[in-house]
Residue, then its C-alpha position, 0 to 999 in steps of 0.5 A: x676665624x678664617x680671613x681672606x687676605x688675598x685674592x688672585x686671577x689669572x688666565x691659563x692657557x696652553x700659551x702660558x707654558x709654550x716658548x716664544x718660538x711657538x707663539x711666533x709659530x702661531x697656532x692656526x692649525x689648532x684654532x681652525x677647529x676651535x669653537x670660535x663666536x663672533x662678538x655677537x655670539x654667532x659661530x664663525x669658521x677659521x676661514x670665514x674669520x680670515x675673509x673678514x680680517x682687518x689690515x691690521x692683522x699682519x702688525x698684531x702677529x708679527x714676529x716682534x709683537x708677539x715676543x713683546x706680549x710673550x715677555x709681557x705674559x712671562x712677567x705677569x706670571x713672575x709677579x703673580x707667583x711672587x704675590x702667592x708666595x708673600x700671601x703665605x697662604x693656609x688655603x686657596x680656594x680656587x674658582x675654575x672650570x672643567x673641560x670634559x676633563x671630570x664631567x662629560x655630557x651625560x652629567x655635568x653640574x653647574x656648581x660643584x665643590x671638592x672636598x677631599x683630603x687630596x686631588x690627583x693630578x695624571x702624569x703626561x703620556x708617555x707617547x713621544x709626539x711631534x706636535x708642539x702643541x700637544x707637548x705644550x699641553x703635556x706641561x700642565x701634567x706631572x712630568x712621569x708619575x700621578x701626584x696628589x694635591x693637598x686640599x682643605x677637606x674642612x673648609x671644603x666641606x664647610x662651603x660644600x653645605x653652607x652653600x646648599x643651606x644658601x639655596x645653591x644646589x651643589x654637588x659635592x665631590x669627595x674623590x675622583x674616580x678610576x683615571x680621572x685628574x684634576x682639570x688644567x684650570x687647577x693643575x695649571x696653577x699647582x704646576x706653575x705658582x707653587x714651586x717651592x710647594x703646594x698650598x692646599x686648595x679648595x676646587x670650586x667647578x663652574x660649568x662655564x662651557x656648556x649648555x644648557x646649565x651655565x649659571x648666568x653673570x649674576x648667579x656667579x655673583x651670588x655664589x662668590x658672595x656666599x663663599x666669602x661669607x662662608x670663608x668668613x664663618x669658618x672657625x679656624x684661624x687660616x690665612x684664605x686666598x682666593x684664585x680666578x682660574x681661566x679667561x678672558x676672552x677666546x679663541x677670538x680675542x674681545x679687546x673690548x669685553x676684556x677691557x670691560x670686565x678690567x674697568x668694572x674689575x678696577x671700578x668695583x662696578x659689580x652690576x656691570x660684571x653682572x649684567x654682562x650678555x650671556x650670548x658674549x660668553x660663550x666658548x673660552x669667553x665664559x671663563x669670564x664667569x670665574x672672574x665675577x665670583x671672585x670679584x664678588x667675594x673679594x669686594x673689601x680688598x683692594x685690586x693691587x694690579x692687574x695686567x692684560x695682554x692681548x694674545x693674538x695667535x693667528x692670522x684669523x685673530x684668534x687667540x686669548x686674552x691673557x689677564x693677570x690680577x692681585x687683589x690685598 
């Protein structure tokens, strides 16, 4: 039988793969066109967050602070990797989101599930650009050519029906079409976790972003609680990982939510993961709902470690809470 021996969650943000340098730039000219929410999940504007922005500010984005969260992210994400690789992982099932990356707004499911041999992840442009940003964002692309990504068809399949047996309306995806990719929230983590070779995966898509079907906090819950009894029900005899892909908070950075989900995360406090607002999940927040379905199919393990950094990027505050966790 399958078994789940691992778990995993991290953040994965284009500051992941931007230098020092860069975050010490700070990203003021992208996040002033981000889709920003107060804590309350009302929208604000870069401008109005910068008429309302404590003293504090200018310590939180200095240069040394932010070499200091850089080296602590860059850590983070070696000690990760060295986690996936211990694992020696069959599969990794990975519960991430797409950002108009497959689906657009003429059609977006709220739960959808890959089953296909093999996913195909784009090369980057070939246009030279000056921003670095767009440079940085190039980085979760393939260097020249598209490459295909082995997955676990059985085992996709397998959750794919089981959880339209359970209730769950899915859509079941087998292949992409024409020039679509895989989204960051998975190329991110074959191109930075897997150096030494892929381990095929399993694609679970969360519609964490858009309204008007975003599944709420505890149908995320529910969900993760299938998977794992659906891992658990496969017959094959596998080693199962299964991944958080995005999160925390963002773009403005929520030390207090953050910090919440950890303790409850910590503390196995499931109903406050499930009862968290859905009005404080919105934009990059609601990657938050990621984390919840893990947390709910890994509840016999044991979190290992987490590390959190709050990623202040700009002078209105703006940024990602970068999170990191093992669970064994």
């Amino acid at each position: 039988m399958a078994r789940v021996v691992a778990a995993f969650g991290t953040s994965h943000s284009t500051m992941l793969v931007s230098s020092r340098e860069n975050w010490q730039g700070m990203f003021d000219h992208v996040d002033c066109r981000a889709p920003i929410y107060d804590f309350e999940g009302k929208p604000r504007s870069f401008e109005e967050l910068l008429k309302s922005t404590p003293a504090s500010a200018a310590e939180k984005i200095s240069a040394a602070a932010q070499a200091e969260r850089h080296r602590q992210t860059m850590d983070a994400m070696d000690r990760l990797q060295t986690a996936i690789a211990t694992a020696k992982l069959d599969v990794l099932v990975i519960v991430g989101d797409d950002q108009r990356e497959i689906f657009g707004d003429e059609c977006r499911p709220a739960i959808a599930v890959y089953y296909g041999d093999s996913i195909r992840n784009a090369p980057a442009p070939a246009e030279p650009t000056d921003s670095w940003y767009l440079q940085d964002q190039r980085k979760r692309m393939e260097d020249k050519h598209e490459r295909f990504y082995p997955c676990h068809a059985g085992l996709g399949t397998h959750i794919a029906a089981g959880l339209s047996d359970r209730g769950f309306d899915i859509t079941a995806m087998k292949s992409l079409k024409g020039e679509q990719f895989e989204g960051h929230a998975y190329s991110f983590i074959h191109r930075r976790f897997m150096p030494n070779g892929p381990i095929p995966i399993v694609p679970i898509i969360l519609n964490t972003y858009y309204p008007p079907n975003q599944p709420s906090p505890t149908r995320c819950f529910d969900l993760g609680t299938a998977i794992r009894k659906l891992i658990d029900g496969f017959p094959d005899d596998l080693r199962v990982g299964i991944m958080a892909s995005g999160g925390l908070s963002h773009f403005l950075v929520n030390e207090a939510l953050d910090r919440e989900v950890i303790e409850a995360l910590r503390r196995k406090d499931h109903a406050t993961l499930k009862a968290l607002p859905p009005k404080k999940l919105l934009s990059g927040s609601s990657e938050i709902r990621n984390w919840i379905a893990v947390a709910a199919a890994v509840q016999d393990l044991e979190l290992d470690w987490i590390s959190y950094v709050p990623g202040y990027r700009s002078r209105a505050l703006t940024g990602v809470g970068l999170c990191f966790a093992h669970w064994h």
